[in-house]
C-alpha positions as CSV (number, residue, x, y, z in Angstrom):
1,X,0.0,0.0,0.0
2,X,1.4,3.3,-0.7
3,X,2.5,6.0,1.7
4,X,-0.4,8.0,0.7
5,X,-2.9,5.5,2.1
6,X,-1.0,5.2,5.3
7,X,-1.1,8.8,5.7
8,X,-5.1,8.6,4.6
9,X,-5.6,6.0,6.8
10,X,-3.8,7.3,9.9
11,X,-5.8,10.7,9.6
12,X,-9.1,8.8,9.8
13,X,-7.9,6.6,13.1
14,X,-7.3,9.5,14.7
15,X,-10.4,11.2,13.5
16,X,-12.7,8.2,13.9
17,X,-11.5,6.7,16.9
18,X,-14.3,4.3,17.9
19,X,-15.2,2.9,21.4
20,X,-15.0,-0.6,21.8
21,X,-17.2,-1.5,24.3
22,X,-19.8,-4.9,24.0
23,X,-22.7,-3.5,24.4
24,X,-22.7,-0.6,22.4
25,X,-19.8,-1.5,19.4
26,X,-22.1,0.0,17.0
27,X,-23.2,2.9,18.0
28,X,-20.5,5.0,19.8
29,X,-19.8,8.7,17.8
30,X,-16.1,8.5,17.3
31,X,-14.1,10.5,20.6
32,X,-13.0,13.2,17.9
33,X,-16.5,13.2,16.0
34,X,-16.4,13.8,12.0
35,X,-19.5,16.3,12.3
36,X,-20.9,15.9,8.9
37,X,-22.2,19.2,8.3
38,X,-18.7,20.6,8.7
39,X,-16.4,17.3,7.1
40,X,-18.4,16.1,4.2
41,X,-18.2,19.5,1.5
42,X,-17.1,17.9,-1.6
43,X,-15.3,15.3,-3.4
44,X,-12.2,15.5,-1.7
45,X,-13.4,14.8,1.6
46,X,-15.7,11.6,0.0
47,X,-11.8,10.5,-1.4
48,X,-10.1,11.2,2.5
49,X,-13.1,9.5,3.8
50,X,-13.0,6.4,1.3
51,X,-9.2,5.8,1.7
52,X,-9.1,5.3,5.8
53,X,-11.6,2.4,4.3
54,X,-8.3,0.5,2.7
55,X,-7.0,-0.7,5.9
56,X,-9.2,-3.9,4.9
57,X,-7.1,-4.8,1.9
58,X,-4.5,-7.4,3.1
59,X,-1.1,-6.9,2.4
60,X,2.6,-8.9,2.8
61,X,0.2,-11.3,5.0
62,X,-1.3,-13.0,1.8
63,X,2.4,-14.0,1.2
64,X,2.7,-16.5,4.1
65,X,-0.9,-17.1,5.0
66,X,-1.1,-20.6,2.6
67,X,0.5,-21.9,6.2
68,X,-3.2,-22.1,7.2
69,X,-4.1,-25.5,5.0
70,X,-2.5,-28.4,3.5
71,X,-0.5,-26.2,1.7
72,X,2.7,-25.8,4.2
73,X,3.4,-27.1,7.5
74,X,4.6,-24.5,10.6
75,X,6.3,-24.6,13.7
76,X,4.5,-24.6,16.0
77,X,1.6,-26.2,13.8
78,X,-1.5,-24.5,13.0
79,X,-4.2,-25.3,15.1
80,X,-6.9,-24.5,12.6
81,X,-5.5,-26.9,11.0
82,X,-5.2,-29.6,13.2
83,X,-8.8,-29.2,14.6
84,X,-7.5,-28.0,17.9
85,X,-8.8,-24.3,17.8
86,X,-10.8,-23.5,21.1
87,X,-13.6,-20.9,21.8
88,X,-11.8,-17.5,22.4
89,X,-13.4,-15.6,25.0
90,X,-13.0,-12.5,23.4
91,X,-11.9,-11.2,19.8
92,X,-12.0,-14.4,17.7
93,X,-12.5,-12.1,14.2
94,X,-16.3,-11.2,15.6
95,X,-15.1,-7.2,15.5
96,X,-18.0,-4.6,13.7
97,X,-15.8,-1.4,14.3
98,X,-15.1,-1.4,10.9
99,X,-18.3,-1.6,9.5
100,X,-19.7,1.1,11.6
101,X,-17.0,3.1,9.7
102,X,-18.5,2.2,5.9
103,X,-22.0,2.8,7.0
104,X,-21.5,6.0,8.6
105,X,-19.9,7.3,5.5
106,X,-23.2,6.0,3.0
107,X,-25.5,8.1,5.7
108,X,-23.3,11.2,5.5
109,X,-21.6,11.4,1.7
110,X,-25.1,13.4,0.4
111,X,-23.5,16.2,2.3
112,X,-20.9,16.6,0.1
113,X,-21.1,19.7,-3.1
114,X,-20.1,16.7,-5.4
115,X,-21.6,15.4,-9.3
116,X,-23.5,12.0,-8.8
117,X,-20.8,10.7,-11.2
118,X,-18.6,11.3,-8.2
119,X,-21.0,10.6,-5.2
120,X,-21.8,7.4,-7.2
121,X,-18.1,6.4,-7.0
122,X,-17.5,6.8,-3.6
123,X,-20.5,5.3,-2.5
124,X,-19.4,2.2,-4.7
125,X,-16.0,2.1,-3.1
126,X,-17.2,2.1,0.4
127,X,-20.1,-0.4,-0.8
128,X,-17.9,-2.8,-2.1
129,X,-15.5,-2.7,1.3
130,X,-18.6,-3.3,3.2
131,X,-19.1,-6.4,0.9
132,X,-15.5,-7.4,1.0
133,X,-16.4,-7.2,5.1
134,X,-18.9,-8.9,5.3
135,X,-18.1,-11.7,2.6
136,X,-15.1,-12.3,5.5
137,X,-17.4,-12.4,8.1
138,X,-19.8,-14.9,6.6
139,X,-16.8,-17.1,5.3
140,X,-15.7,-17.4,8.9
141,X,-19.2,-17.5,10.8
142,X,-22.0,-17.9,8.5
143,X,-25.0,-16.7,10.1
144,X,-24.2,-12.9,11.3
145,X,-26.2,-10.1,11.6
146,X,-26.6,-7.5,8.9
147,X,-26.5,-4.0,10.1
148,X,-26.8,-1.2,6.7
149,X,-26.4,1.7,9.0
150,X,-25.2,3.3,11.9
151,X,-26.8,2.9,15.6
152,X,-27.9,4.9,18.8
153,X,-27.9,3.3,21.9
154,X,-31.6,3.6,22.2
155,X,-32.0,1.1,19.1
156,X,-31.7,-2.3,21.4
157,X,-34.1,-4.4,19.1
158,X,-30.9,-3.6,16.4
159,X,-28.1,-4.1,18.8
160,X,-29.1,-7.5,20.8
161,X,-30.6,-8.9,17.2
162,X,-29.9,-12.7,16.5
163,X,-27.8,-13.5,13.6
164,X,-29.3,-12.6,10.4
165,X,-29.4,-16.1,7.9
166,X,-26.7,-16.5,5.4
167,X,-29.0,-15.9,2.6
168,X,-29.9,-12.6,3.6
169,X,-26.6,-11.5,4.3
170,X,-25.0,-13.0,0.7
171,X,-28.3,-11.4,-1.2
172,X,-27.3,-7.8,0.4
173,X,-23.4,-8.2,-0.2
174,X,-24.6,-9.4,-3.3
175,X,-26.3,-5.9,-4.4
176,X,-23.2,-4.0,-3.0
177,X,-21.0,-5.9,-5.6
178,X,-23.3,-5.1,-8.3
179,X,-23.7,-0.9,-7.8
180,X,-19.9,-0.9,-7.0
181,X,-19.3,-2.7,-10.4
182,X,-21.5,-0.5,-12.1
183,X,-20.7,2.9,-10.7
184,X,-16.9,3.0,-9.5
185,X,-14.4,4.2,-11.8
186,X,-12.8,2.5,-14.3
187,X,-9.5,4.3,-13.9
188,X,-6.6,1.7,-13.1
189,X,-4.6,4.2,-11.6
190,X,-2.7,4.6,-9.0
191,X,-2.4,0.3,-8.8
192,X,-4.1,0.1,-5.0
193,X,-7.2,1.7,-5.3
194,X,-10.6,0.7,-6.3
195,X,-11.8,0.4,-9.9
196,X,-14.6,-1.3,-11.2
197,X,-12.1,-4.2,-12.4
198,X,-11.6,-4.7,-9.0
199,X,-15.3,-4.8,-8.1
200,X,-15.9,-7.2,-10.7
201,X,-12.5,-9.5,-9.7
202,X,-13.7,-9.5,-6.3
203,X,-17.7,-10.4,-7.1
204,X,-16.2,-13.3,-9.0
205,X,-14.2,-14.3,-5.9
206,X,-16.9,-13.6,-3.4
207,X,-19.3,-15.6,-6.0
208,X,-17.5,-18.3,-6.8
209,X,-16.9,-19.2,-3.2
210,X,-20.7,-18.9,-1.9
211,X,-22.1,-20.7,-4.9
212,X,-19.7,-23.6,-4.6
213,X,-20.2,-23.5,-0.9
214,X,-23.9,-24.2,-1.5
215,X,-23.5,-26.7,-4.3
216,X,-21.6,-28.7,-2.2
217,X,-23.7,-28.5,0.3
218,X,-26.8,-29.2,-1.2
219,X,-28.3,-24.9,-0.4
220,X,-30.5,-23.1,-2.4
221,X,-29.2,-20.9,-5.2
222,X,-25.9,-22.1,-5.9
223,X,-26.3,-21.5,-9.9
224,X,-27.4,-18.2,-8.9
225,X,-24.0,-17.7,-7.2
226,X,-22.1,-19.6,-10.1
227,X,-23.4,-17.4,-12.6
228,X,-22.7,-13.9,-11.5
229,X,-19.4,-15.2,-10.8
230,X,-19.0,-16.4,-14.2
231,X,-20.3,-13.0,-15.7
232,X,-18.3,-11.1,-13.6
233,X,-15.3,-12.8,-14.3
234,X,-16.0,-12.5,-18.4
235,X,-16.5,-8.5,-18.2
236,X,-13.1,-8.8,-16.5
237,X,-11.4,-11.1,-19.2
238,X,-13.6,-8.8,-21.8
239,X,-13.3,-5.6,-20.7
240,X,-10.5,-5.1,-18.9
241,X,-7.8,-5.1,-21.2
242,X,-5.6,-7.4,-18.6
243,X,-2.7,-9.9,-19.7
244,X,-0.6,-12.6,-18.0
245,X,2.8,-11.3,-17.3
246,X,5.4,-12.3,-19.9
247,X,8.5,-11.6,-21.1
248,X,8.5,-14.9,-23.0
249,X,11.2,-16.3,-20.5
250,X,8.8,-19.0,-19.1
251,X,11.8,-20.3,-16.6
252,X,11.4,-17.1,-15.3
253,X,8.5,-15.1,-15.8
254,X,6.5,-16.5,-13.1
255,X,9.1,-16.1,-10.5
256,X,9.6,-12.7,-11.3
257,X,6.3,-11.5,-11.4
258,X,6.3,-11.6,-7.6
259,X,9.5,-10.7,-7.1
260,X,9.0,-7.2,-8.8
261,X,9.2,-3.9,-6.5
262,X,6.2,-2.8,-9.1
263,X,3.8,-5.1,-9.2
264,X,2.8,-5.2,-13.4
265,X,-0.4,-3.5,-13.7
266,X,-1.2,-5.6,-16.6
267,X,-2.0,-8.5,-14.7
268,X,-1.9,-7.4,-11.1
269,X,-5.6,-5.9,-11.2
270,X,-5.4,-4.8,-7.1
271,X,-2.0,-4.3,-5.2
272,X,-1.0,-3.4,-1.4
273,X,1.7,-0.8,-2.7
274,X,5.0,-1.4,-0.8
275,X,8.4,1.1,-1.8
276,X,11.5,1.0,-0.7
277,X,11.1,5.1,-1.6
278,X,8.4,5.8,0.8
279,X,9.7,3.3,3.1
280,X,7.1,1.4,3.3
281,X,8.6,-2.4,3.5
282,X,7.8,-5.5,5.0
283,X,10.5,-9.0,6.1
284,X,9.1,-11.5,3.8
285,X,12.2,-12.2,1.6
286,X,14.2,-12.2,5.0
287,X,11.4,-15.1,6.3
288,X,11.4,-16.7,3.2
289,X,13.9,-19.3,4.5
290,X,13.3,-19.4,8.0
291,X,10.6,-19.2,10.7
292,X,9.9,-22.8,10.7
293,X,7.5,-23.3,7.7
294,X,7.6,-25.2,4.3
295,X,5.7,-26.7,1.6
296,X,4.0,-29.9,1.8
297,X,5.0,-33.3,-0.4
298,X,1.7,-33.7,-1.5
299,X,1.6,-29.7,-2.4
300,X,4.5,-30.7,-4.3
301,X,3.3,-33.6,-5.9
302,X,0.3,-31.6,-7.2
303,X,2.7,-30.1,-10.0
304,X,2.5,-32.2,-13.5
305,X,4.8,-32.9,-15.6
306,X,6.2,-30.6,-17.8
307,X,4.2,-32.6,-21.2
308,X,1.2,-32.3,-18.9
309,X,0.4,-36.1,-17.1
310,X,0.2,-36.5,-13.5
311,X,3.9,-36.4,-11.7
312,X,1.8,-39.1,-9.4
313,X,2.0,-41.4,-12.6
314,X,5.6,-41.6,-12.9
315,X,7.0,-45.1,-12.0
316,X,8.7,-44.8,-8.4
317,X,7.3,-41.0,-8.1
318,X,6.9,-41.6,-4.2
319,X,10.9,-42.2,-3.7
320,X,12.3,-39.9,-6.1
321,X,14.9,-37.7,-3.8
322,X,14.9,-33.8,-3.3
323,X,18.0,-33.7,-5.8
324,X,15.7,-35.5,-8.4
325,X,12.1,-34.7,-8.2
326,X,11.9,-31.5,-9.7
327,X,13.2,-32.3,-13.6
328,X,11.0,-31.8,-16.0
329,X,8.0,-30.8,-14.5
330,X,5.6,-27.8,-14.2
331,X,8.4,-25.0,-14.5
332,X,5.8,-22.8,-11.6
333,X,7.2,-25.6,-9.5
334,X,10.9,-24.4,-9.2
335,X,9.7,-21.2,-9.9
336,X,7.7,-21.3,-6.3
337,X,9.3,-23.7,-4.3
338,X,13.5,-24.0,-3.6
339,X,15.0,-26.8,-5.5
340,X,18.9,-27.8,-6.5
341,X,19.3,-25.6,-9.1
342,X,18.3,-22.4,-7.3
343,X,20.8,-20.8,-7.8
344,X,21.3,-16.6,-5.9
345,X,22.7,-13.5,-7.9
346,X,24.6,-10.7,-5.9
347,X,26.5,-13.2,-3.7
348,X,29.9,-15.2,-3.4
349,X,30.4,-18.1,-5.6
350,X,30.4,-19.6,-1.8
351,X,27.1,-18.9,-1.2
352,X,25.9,-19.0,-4.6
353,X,23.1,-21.8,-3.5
354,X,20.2,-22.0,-0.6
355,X,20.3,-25.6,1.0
356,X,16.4,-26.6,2.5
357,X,18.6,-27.8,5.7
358,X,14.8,-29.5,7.1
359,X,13.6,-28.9,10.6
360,X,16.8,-27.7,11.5
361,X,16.5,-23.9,13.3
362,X,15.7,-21.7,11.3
363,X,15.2,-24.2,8.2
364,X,11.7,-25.5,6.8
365,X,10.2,-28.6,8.5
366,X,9.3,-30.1,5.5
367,X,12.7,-29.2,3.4
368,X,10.5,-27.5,0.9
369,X,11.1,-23.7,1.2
370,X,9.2,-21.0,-0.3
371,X,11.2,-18.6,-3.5
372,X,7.8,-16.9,-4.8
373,X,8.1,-13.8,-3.5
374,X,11.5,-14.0,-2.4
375,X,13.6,-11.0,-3.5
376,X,17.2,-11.9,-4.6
377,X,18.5,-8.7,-3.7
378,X,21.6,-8.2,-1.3
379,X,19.8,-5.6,0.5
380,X,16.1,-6.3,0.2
381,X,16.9,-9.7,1.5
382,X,17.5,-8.3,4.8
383,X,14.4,-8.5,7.3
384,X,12.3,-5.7,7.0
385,X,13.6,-4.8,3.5
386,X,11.7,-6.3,0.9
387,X,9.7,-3.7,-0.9
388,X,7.7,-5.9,-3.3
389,X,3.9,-5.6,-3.9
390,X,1.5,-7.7,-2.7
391,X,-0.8,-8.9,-5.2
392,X,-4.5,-8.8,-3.6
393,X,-5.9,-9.6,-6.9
394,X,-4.4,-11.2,-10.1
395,X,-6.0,-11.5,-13.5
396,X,-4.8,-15.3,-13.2
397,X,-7.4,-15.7,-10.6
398,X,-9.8,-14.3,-12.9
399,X,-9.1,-16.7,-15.6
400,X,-9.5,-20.0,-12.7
401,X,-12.4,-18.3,-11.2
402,X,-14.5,-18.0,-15.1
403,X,-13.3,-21.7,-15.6
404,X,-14.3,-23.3,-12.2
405,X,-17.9,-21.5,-12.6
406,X,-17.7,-22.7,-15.9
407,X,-17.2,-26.4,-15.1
408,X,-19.6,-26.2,-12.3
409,X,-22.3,-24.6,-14.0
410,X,-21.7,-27.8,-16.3
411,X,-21.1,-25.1,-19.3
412,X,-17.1,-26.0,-20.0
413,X,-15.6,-26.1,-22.9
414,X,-12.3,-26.5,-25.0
415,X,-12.7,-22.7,-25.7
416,X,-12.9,-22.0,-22.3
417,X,-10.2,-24.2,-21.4
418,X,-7.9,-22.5,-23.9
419,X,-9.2,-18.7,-22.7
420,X,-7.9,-19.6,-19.2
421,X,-6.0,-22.7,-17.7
422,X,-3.9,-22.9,-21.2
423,X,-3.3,-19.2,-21.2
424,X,-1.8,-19.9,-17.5
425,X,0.3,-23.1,-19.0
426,X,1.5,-21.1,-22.1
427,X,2.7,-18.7,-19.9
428,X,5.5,-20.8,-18.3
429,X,6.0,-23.2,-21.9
430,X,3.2,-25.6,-20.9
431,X,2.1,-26.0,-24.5
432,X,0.9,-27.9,-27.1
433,X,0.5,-31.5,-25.6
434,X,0.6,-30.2,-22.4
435,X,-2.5,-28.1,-22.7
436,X,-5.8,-29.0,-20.3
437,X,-8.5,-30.8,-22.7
438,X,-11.9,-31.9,-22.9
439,X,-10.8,-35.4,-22.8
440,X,-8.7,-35.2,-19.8
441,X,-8.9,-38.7,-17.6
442,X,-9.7,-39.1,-14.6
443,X,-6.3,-38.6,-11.7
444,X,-6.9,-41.6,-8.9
445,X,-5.0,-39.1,-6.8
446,X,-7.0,-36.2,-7.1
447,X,-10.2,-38.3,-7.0
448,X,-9.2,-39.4,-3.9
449,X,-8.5,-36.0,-2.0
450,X,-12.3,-34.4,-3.2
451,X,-14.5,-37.5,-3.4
452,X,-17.4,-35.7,-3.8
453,X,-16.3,-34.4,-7.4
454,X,-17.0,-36.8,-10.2
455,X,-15.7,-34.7,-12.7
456,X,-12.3,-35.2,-14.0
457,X,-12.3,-31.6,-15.5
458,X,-13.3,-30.0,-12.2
459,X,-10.1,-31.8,-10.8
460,X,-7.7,-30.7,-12.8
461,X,-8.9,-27.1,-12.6
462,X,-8.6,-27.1,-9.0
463,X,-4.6,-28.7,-9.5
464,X,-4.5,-25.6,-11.7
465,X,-5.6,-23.5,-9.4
466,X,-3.7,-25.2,-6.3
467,X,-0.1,-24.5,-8.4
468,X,-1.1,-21.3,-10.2
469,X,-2.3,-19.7,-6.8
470,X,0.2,-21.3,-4.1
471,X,1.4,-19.6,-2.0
472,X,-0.8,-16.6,-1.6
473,X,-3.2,-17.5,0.6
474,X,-6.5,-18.8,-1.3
475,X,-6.1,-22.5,-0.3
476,X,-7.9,-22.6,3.0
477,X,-10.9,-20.9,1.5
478,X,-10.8,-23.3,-1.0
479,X,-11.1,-26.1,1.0
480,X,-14.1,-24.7,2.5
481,X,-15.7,-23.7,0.1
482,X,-15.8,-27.3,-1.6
483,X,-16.2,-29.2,1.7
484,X,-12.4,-30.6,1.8
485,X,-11.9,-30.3,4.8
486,X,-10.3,-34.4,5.6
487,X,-7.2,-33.1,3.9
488,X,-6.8,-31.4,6.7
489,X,-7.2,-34.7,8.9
490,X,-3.8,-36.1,6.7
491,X,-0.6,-36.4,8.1
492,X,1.5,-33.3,6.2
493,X,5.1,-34.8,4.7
494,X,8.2,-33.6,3.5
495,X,11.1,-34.4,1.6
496,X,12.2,-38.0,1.0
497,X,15.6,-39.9,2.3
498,X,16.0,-43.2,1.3
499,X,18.0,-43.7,4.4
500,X,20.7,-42.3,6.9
501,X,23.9,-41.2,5.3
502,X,25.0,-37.9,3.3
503,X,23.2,-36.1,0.6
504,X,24.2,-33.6,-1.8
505,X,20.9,-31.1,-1.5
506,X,21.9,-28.5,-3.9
507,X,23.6,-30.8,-6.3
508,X,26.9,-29.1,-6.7
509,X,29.3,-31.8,-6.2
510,X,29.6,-30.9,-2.0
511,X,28.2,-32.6,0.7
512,X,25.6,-30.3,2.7
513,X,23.3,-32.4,5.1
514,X,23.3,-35.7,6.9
515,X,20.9,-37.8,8.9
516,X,23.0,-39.8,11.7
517,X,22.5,-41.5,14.8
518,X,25.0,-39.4,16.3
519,X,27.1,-36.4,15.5
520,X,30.5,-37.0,14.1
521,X,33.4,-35.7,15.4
522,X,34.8,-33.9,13.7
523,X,32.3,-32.9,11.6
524,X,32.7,-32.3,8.1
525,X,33.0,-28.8,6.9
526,X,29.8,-27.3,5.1
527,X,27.7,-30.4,6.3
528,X,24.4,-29.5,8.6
529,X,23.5,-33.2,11.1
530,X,20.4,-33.8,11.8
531,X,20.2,-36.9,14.2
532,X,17.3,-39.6,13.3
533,X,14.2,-39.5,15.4
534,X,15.4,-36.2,17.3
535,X,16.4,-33.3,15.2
536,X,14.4,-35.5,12.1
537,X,11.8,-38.3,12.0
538,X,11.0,-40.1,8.6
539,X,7.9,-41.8,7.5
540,X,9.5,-45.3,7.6
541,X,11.9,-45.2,10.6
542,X,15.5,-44.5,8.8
543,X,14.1,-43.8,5.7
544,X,10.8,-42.3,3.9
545,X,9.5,-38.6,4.4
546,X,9.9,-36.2,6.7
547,X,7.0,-36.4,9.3
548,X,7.5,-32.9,11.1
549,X,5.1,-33.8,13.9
550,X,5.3,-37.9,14.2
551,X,3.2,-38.0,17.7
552,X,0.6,-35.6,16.2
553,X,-3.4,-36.5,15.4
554,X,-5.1,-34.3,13.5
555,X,-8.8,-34.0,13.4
556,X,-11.7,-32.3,11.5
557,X,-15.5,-31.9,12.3
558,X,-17.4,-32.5,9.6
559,X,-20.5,-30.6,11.6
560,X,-18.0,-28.0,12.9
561,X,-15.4,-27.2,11.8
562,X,-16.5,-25.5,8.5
563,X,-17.1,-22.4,10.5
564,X,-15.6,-20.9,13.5
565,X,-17.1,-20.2,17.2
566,X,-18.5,-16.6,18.3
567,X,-16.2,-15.6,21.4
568,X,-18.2,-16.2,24.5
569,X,-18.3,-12.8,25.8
570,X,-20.4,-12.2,23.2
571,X,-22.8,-14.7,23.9
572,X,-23.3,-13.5,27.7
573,X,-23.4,-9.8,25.9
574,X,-26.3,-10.7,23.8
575,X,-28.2,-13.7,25.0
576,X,-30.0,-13.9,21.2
577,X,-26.7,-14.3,19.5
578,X,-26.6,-18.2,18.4
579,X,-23.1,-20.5,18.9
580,X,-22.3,-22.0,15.5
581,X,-23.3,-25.8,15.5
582,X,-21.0,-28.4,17.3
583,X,-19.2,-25.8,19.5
584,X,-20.1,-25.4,23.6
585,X,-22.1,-22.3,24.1
């Protein structure tokens, strides 16, 4: 996000600086009250007003947040995850100071000497971020109530109402997403504010998730949902005049879209601005390596081959070795994860190479470390230096989101298939053979993780989907959303040994890591130890995977865990409020 916003957005904190008492959370005037007779005069106060709304756009977090799903693995493990999240007493994500925020600006902007062309913007900007809000809430507690303006205290009936149902809420965000789509600007400039691409990117998201949420759960109104996300998505691909980063370096291209200090504004349709300039930075190419997390195997294994079959069809794909596993195949996968032949520019022919050192301090658990988003830069490499954007929204997801409507709405096609999951294939030299067609069998692997999905074309949209997107924080959604949730019950693996001894990690003719039964000594230079069934435990004793948490059992709630609990506080606060189903009032 760009300096400007933080300024924006630091003004209206101090300006609107809301109470946060329970009882009364939406209703309180802000301490130092925004009178509207005196604030709201004309367009420029509807644009200082609009942009202390952006705090809601997520920003370097997106990078790292995959580590909540099957994804990557963590130390400490995610307890999402694992199933052992409790009831918080307070907080919990049930917070509504926000929205008090949106609304009081819809009851006040009329105020303003402005042209309805403009009114009509802002009112679509703060319209869709009230969407965007809610869309969050419902995603993480279905049922809650819907509030379209501000309160007084007097107004109990409003303020101690039960959760409204989810239909009623989706309908209303629904209506938001279609006057922001049709009113807000279609400037694309600066990259990090509103446009009515982004409207229409985001109503394809929010769209695509409720109506496969209800088709998989046998709700009303899931074609309803399917569609607008479809149509959405096509004005986007139509309209838009957005494009796939390429430089026609397909070992590359991918990789350095994400690594970019300017995020391309051909393809990234919404960005949280970062600049080394305005000093506004964040530590993610610093992390990349470190703070315990890494890709899964099966994450891993998700990646095809590079002529487009199933790397789980290879002969002997389940003991191919670290140094081996990542020839010839999907060229996103050593484009996203660290491999042999990551190689580092600006450094010592020494240290030329990044060795995945697992579950070793300050290595990756599972030996798979994340490069997309890393930036190879000598000094933006240093924690709290990286200055590259965050891309909130990608014309990629645009494309997956118009084919998964597509094939749910049972309306797929070769065309289609070609407009989107090629175009993402071509990108990186996926082509020809390796292209995505109509006649695409049937992967027992992928059957097996969503056995509710007959549809072989379905599958392979969501592999595309899994690899395109890794890595930026869409997976746990999307295992909600289609009623996954068992992978999360799976044990999450790592790299494969096929037994004690030395190994050659990056492949340059040096020994770098060895699992022992006991340190040597000496030790050899350059060589990290990691002692069996202490600093490292593998799936078969001496040999196999890396299990990063052998004693662990994960679990998932079928009639639970899909949603998350209200905080009790705010159950004793308003006795009508209702727990979600399978947690303890």
């Amino acid at each position: 996000m760009s300096k400007n916003i933080g300024i924006y957005a630091s003004i209206i904190m101090v300006l609107m600086c809301f109470q946060s008492c329970k009882k009364d959370f939406l209703n309180k005037l802000p301490i130092t009250d925004i009178a509207p007779q005196t604030f709201f005069q004309n367009e420029k106060d509807l644009e200082l007003y609009c942009n202390g709304m952006y705090t809601l756009v997520p920003g370097a977090g997106i990078m790292t947040a995959d580590v909540q799903s099957d994804n990557m693995e963590i130390i400490p493990y995610d307890k999402v995850v694992a199933g052992e999240y409790l009831i918080p007493s307070t907080g919990g994500g049930w917070d509504w100071a926000y929205l008090r925020r949106v609304n009081y600006f819809l009851e006040n902007y009329g105020r303003a000497e402005a042209s309805a062309e403009a009114k009509n913007h802002y009112v679509g900007v703060a319209r869709l971020f009230r969407a965007w809000f809610y869309f969050e809430k419902v995603k993480r507690f279905g049922n809650v109530p819907w509030y379209s303006g501000t309160m007084n205290i007097t107004d109990e009936a409003l303020l101690y109402k039960t959760q409204d149902p989810r239909a009623l809420v989706m309908d209303s965000v629904m209506k938001d997403l279609d006057f922001a789509s049709e009113n807000v600007r279609t400037s694309k400039s600066p990259k990090w504010t509103i446009n009515r691409y982004v409207a229409l990117s985001l109503k394809s998201r929010i769209c695509l998730f409720e109506g496969t949420w209800r088709k998989y759960r046998g709700l009303a109104d899931a074609d309803k949902f399917l569609t607008a996300a479809r149509d959405a998505a096509k004005k986007v691909m139509d309209e838009g005049g957005y494009s796939l980063y390429t430089t026609d370096k397909p070992d590359v291209d991918y990789l350095n879209l994400f690594a970019m200090s300017d995020a391309p504004v051909n393809e990234v349709i919404l960005a949280y601005e970062y600049s080394t300039l305005l000093n506004v930075k964040h530590a993610f190419s610093a992390e990349s390596g470190a703070y315990g997390r890494g890709f899964t195997k099966e994450m891993v294994n998700t990646y095809l081959m590079k002529d487009g079959t199933p790397f789980t069809s290879v002969p002997g794909y389940a003991t191919k070795t670290y140094m081996d596993e990542f020839e010839n195949r999907d060229p996103r996968l050593i484009q996203t994860v660290l491999n042999p032949l990551y190689t580092r520019i600006d450094r010592t022919d020494e240290s030329k190479r990044f060795s995945p050192i697992p579950r070793i301090p300050g290595g990756a658990p599972t030996g798979y470390i994340q490069v997309k988003f890393y930036q190879d830069d000598a000094v933006k490499s240093v924690y709290g230096e990286s200055d590259n954007d965050a891309p909130v929204i990608r014309y990629a997801e645009v494309l997956l989101n118009y084919a998964e409507a597509m094939a749910e709405l049972g309306a797929i096609s070769q065309d289609v298939l070609d407009l989107t999951v090629n175009k993402l294939r071509d990108r990186v030299g996926m082509k020809g053979a390796a292209h995505l067609t109509m006649a695409v069998a049937m992967d027992p692997v992928l059957a097996a993780q969503y056995p509710n999905v007959n549809s072989a074309l379905i599958l392979e949209i969501r592999r595309e989907r899994r690899v395109e997107l890794a890595g930026e924080g869409h997976r746990y959604s999307d295992i909600m959303r289609w009623k996954a949730g068992a992978l999360f019950t799976k044990k999450f693996y790592g790299i494969y040994f096929p037994g004690l001894g030395t190994y050659d990690l990056t492949k340059d003719g040096k020994p770098d890591f060895a699992i022992v039964t006991a340190v040597p000594d000496p030790k050899v230079d350059g060589v990290t130890y990691a002692v069996i069934n202490k600093d490292i435990f593998l799936s078969n004793g001496n040999s196999g995977n890396i299990v990063p948490f052998p004693n662990q059992t994960k679990t998932f709630d079928e009639n639970k865990n899909y949603l998350f609990p209200l905080p009790t506080s705010e159950l004793l606060l308003n006795t009508n409020l209702v727990q979600n189903p399978g947690w303890i009032k």
